[in-house]
C-alpha positions as CSV (number, residue, x, y, z in Angstrom):
1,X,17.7,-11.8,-16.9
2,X,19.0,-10.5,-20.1
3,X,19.6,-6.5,-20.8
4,X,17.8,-3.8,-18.8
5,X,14.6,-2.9,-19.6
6,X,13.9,0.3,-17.6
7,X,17.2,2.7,-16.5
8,X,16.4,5.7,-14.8
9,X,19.7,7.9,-13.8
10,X,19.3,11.3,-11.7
11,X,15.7,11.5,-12.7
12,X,14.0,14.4,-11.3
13,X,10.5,16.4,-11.7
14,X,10.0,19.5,-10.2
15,X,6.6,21.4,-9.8
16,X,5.9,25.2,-9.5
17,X,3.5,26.0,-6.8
18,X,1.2,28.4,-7.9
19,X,2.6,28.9,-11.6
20,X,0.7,29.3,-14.6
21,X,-1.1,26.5,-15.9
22,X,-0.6,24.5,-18.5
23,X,-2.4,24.0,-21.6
24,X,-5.2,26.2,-22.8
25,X,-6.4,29.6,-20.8
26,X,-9.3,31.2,-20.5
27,X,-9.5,34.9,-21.6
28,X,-9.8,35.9,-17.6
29,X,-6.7,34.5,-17.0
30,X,-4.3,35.5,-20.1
31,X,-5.9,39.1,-18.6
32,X,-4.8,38.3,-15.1
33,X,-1.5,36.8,-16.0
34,X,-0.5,40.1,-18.1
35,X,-1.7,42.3,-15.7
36,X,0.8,40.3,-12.9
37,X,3.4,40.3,-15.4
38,X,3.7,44.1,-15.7
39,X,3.4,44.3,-11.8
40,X,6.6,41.9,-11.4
41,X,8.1,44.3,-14.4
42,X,7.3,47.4,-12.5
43,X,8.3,45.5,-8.8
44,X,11.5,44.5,-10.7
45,X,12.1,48.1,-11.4
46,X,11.9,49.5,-8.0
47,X,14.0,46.8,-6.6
48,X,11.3,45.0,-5.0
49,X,9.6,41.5,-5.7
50,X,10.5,38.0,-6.9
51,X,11.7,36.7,-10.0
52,X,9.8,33.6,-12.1
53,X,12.7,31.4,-11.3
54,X,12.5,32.6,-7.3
55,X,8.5,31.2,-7.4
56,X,8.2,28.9,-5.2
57,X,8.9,25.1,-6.3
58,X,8.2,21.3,-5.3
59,X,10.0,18.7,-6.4
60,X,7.9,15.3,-6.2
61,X,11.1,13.3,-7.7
62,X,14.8,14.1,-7.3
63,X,18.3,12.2,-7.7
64,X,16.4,9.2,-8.2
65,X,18.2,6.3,-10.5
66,X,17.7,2.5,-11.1
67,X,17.3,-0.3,-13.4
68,X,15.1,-2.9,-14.1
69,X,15.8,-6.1,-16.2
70,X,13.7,-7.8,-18.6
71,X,11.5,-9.6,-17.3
72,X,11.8,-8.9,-13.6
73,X,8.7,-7.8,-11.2
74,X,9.3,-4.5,-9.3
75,X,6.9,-3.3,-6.6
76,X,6.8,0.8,-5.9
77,X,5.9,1.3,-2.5
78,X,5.7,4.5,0.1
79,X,3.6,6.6,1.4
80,X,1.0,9.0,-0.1
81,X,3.2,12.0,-1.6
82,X,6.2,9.6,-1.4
83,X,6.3,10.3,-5.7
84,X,5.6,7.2,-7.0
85,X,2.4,8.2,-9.3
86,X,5.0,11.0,-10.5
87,X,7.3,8.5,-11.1
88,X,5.4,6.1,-13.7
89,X,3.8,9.2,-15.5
90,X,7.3,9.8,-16.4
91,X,8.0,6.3,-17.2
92,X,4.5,6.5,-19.1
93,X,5.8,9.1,-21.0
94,X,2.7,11.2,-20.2
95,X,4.9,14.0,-18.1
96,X,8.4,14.9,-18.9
97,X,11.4,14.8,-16.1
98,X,13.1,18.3,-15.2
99,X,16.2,16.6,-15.0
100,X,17.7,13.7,-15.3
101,X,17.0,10.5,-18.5
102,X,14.8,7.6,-18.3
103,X,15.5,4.7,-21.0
104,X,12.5,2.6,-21.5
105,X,13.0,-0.3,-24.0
106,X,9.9,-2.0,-25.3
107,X,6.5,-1.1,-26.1
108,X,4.7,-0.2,-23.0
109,X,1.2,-0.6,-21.5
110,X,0.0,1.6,-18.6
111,X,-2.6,1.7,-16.1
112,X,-2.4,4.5,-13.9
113,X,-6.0,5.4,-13.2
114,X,-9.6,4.5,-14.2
115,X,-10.1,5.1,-17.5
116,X,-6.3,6.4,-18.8
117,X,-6.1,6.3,-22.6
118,X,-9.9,5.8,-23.0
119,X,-11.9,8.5,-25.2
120,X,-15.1,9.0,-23.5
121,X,-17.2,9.4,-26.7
122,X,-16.2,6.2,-28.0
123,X,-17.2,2.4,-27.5
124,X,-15.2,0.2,-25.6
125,X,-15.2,-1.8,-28.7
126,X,-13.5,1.4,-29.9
127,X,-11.1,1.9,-27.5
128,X,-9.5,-1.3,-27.3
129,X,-8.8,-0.7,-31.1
130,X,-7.7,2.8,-30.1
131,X,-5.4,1.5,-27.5
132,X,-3.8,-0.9,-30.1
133,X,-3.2,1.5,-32.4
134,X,-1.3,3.8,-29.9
135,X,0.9,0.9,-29.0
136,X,1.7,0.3,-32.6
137,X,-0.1,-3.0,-32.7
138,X,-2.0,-4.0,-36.3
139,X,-5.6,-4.5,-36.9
140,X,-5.2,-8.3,-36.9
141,X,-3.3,-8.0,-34.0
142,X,-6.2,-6.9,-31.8
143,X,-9.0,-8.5,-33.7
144,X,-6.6,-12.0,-32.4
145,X,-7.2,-10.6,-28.0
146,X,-10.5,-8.7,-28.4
147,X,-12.6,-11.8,-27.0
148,X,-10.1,-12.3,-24.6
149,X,-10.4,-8.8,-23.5
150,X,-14.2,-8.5,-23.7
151,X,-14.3,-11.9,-21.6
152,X,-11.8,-10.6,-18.8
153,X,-13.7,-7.4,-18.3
154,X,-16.9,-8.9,-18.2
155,X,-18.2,-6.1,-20.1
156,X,-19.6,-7.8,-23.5
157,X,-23.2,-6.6,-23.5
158,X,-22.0,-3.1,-23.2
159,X,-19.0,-3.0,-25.5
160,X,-20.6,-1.0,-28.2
161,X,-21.6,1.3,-25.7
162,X,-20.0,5.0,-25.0
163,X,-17.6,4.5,-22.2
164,X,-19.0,8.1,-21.1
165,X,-21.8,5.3,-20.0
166,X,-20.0,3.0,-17.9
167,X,-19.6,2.6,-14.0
168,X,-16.0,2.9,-12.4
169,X,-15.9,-0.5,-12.1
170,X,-17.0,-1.3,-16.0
171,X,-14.5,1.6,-16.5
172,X,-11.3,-0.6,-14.5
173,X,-12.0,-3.8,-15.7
174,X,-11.8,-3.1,-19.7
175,X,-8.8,-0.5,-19.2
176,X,-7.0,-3.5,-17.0
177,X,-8.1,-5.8,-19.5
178,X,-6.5,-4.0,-22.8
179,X,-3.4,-2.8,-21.0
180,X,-3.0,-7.1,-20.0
181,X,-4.0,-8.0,-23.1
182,X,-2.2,-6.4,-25.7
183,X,1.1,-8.3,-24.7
184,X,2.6,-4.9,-23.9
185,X,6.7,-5.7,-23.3
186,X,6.7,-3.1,-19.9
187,X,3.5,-3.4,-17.8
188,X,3.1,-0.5,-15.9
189,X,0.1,-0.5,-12.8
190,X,-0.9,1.9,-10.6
191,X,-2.7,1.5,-7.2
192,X,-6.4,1.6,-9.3
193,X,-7.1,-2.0,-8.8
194,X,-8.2,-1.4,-4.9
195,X,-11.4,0.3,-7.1
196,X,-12.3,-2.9,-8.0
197,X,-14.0,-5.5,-6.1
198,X,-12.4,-8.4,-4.5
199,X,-13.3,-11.2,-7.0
200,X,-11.6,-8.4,-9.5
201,X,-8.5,-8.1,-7.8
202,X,-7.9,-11.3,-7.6
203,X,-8.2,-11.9,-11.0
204,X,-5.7,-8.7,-11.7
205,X,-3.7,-10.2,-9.8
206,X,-3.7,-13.8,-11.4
207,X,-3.4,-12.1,-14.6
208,X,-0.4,-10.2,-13.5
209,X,1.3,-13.1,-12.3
210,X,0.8,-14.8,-15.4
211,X,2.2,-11.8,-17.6
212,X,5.4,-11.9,-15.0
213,X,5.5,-15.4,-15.7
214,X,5.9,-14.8,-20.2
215,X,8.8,-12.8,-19.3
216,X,7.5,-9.3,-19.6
217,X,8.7,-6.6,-17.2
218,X,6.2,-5.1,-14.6
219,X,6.4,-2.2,-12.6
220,X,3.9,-2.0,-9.8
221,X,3.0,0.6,-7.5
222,X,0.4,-1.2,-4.5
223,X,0.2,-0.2,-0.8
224,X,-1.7,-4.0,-0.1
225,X,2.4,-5.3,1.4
226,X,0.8,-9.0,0.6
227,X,0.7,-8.9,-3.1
228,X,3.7,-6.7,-3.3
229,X,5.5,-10.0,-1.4
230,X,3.9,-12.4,-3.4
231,X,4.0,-10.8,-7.1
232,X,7.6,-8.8,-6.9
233,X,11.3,-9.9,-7.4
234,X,12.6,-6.9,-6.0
235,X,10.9,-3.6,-4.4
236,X,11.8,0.3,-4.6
237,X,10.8,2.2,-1.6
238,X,10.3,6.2,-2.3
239,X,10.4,8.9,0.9
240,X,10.4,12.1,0.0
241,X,10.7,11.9,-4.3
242,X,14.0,9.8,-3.4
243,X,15.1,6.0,-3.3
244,X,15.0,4.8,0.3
245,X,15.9,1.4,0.0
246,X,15.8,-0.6,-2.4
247,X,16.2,-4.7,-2.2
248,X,14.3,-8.1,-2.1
249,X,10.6,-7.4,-0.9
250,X,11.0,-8.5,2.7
251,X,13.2,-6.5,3.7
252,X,12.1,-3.1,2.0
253,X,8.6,-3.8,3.2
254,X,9.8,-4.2,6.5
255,X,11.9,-0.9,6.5
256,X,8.5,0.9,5.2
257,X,6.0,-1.3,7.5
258,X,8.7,-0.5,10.2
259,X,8.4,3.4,9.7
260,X,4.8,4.0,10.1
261,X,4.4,1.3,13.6
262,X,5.4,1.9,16.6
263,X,8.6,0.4,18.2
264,X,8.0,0.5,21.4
265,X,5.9,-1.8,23.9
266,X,3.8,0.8,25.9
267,X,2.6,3.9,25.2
268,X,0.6,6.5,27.6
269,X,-1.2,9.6,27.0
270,X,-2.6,12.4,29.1
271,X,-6.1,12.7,29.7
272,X,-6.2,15.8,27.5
273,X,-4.9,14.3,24.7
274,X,-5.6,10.2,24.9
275,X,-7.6,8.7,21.9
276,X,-11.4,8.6,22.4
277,X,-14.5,11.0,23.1
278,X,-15.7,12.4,26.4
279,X,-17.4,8.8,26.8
280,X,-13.8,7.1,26.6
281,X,-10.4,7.2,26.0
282,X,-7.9,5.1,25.9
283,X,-5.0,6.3,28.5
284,X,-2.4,3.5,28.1
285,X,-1.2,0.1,26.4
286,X,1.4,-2.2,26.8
287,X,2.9,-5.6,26.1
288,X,4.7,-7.7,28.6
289,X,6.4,-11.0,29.6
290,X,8.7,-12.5,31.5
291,X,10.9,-9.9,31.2
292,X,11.9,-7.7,34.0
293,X,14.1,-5.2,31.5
294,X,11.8,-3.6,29.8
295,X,12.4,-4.9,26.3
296,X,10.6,-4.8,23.7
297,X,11.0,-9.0,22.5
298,X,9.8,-11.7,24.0
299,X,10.6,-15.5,23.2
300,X,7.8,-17.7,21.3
301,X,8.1,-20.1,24.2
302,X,6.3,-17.5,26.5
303,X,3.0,-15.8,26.8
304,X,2.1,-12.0,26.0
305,X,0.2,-10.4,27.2
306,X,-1.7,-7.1,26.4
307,X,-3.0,-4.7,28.5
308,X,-5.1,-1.4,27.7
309,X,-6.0,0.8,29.9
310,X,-9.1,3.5,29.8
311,X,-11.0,6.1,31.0
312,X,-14.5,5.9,31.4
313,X,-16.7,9.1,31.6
314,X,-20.3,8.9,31.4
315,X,-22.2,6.0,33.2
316,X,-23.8,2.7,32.5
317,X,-22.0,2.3,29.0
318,X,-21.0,-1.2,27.4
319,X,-17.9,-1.0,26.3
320,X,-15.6,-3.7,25.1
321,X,-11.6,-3.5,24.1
322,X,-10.3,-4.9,21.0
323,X,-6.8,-5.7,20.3
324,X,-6.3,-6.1,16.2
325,X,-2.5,-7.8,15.8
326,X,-0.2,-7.3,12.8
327,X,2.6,-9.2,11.1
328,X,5.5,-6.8,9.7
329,X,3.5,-6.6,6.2
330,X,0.4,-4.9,8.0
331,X,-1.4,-8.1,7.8
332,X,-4.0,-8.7,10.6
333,X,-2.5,-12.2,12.6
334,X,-6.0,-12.1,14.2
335,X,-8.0,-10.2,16.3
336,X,-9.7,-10.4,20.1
337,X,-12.0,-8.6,22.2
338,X,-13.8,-9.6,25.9
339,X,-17.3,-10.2,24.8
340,X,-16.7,-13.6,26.3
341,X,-15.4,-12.8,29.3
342,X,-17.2,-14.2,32.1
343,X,-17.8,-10.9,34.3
344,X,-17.1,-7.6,31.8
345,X,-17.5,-9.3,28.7
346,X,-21.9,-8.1,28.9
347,X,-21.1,-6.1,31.6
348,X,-22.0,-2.3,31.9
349,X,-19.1,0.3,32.8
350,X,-19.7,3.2,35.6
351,X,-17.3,6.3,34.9
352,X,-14.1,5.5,36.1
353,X,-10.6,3.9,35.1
354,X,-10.3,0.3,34.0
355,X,-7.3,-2.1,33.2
356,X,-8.2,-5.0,30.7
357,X,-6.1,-7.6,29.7
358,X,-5.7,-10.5,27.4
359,X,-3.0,-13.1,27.0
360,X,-1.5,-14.6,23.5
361,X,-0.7,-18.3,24.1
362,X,2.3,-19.6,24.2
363,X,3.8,-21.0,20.8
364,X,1.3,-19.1,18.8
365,X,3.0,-16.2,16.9
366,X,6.3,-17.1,14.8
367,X,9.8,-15.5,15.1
368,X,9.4,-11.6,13.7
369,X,7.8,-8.2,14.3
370,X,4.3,-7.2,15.0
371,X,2.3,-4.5,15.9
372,X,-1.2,-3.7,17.7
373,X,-3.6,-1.5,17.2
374,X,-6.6,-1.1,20.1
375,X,-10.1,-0.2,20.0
376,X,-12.7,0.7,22.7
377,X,-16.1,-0.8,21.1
378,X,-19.1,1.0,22.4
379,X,-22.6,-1.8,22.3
380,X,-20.6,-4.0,19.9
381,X,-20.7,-1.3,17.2
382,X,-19.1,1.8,17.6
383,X,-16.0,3.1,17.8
384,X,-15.4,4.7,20.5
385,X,-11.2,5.2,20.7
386,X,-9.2,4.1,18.9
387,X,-5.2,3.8,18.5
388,X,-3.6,2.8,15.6
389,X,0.0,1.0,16.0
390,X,-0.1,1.8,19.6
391,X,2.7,-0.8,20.2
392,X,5.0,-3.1,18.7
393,X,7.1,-6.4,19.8
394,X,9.2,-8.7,18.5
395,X,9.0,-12.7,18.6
396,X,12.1,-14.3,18.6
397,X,13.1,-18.3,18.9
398,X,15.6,-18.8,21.9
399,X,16.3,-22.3,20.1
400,X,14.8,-25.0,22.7
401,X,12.4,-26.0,20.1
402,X,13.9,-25.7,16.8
403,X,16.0,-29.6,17.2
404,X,18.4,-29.5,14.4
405,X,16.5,-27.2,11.8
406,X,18.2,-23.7,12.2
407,X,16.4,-22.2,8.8
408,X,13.3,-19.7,8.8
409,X,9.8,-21.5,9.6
410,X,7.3,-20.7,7.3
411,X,4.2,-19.3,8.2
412,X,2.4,-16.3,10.0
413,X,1.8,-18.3,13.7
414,X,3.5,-21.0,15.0
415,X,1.2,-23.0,17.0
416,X,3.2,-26.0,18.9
417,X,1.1,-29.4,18.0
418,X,1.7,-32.5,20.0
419,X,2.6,-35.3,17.8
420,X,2.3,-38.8,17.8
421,X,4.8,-41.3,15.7
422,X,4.2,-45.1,15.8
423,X,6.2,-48.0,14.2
424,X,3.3,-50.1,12.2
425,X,5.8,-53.0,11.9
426,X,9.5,-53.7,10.8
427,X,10.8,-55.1,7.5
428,X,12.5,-58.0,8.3
């Protein structure tokens, strides 16, 4: 990794709430704005009132500083009004910071939502000449990428069409496309692929791996914890407009997949406020083993088992329980319901209080931390409760099956598969 390409020190962006707006005014509110001007001069006066610099203020990004090396993959992850949007407009160079400096070196290409950069009144074939120009690339230089642009979009019979024309997903597809294309040296993506379809993120995401892989920088802001994991060499993780953690991606996306899920292995809630309808609600969960201390870890070699239990209040309803369980990145290890249960799976509830249970095998789930959300499934289709990160348990390896290996095994389960060696004859 040679010099950095991205150093961000003290950076800080603070909004006024309520302030004047802006850019360009209408006449209604210059009129409105003078006339509360003169009522903060006259307030002022009499002693009474607020100042411009007492309005009230937000600021989405504060104190935050890092650096990023040529070349290197960094995911931006957190939670909705965490400030990471904030933080690549400023990198973007589409809002200024309040405070602090930024130092981007190398021509940069941005996607930070549908349609960014685009003029509406102009053809695609337009705007990818457009967006070339802005990043200082010739003529020739585009004419050399704009098949390979038109072909990744998948947009060719429309390309000499008005852009004011094309869908959201026509829209994504071309602006991915000419930010990919035109080799900026700092790739900067927002969280608009999830407009896309799936074929298309895939294909973003090939394409991203392959720019990662010419040595240009990439700075990408994704709450799917899977491609963060897969695409990043390091990760940022914002709380608040600050740097939480930062690190190698398993172990920030654990601290942030950690935050939102539950830690503990049962949960119960009063009737008046459990999760469901007047038809049901869910009134308790837990997970348990072997054992007898209440923790909250249990060793691969044993069995789990989960147990919901609900409230029932109207009368001959089919209701089913669902358990949906997570790996630390939020990924679904599988899911399992009682439809095949011999006497409840078909069977019709009366109003009352139920216990169901189900039981993970044995050397199923590897060494880490999960989570489990539960549903009550009302005639295999709706909803009926529902409880998000109800729970969460650890896996852990005591060591009576790992022989001599001591190293991490790979993989989201860990099934144990009987295996069978046999000599086929000895060279003599």
């Amino acid at each position: 990794m040679g010099a950095a390409a991205v150093r961000v020190e003290g950076l800080g962006k603070r909004y006024r709430i309520g302030g004047p707006a802006c850019g360009y005014r209408t006449l209604r509110e210059g009129l409105r704005s003078a006339g509360a001007a003169s009522l903060r001069a006259v307030k002022s006066l009499v002693g009474r009132g607020s100042s411009n610099t007492e309005r009230e203020s937000f600021w989405a990004l504060r104190d935050v500083s890092f650096e990023v090396g040529r070349g290197e993959v960094v995911g931006i992850i957190g939670r909705n009004g965490a400030g990471k949007s904030t933080l690549l407009k400023v990198l973007s160079r589409i809002t200024d910071p309040t405070e602090g400096l930024a130092d981007i070196h190398g021509r940069v290409g941005s996607l930070l939502e549908v349609g960014t950069g685009f003029h509406p009144e102009l053809t695609g074939r337009e705007n990818v000449y457009l967006n070339g120009a802005i990043l200082g690339m010739r003529r020739e230089e585009v004419r050399r990428k704009f098949d390979d642009i038109v072909a990744f979009a998948e947009v060719e019979k429309f390309i000499d069409t008005p852009v004011k024309r094309y869908s959201s997903g026509m829209y994504l597809r071309l602006a991915f496309a000419v930010a990919a294309h035109l080799e900026p040296e700092i790739l900067i993506v927002d969280e608009v692929l999830a407009v896309g379809d799936a074929a298309f993120q895939k294909k973003c995401m090939g394409k991203m791996e392959s720019v990662a892989g010419e040595g240009r920088t990439v700075l990408f802001v994704s709450h799917d914890m899977t491609n963060i994991a897969v695409l990043c060499d390091s990760v940022l993780l914002l709380e608040g407009g600050r740097v939480r953690m930062a690190g190698p991606p398993a172990a920030v996306i654990e601290e942030y997949v950690r935050q939102g899920a539950a830690n503990t292995p049962a949960v119960e809630w009063d009737i008046e406020t459990a999760p469901g309808d007047d038809l049901a609600r869910i009134v308790g969960v837990r997970a348990s083993g072997r054992l007898a201390d209440g923790g909250d870890s249990f060793a691969l070699q044993e069995s789990v088992s989960l147990t919901v239990e609900f409230v029932v209040g109207g009368s001959d309803l089919r209701l089913n329980p669902v358990f949906l369980v997570k790996n630390a990145l939020g990924t679904t290890v599988f899911s399992t319901a009682n439809y095949a249960e011999a006497e409840w799976g078909t069977k019709r509830y009366q109003a009352g209080r139920y216990r169901a249970e189900c039981r993970i095998p044995a050397h199923l789930l590897n060494e880490g931390r999960y989570s489990a959300d539960v549903l009550l499934v009302h005639e295999m289709r709706t909803v009926r409760a529902s409880a998000t990160s109800a729970i969460g348990f650890g896996i852990y390896d005591d060591g009576t099956t790992r022989g001599d290996y001591v190293g991490e095994w790979v993989g989201i389960v860990r099934p144990h598969c009987d295996w069978m060696t046999a000599c086929l004859g000895r060279s003599r």
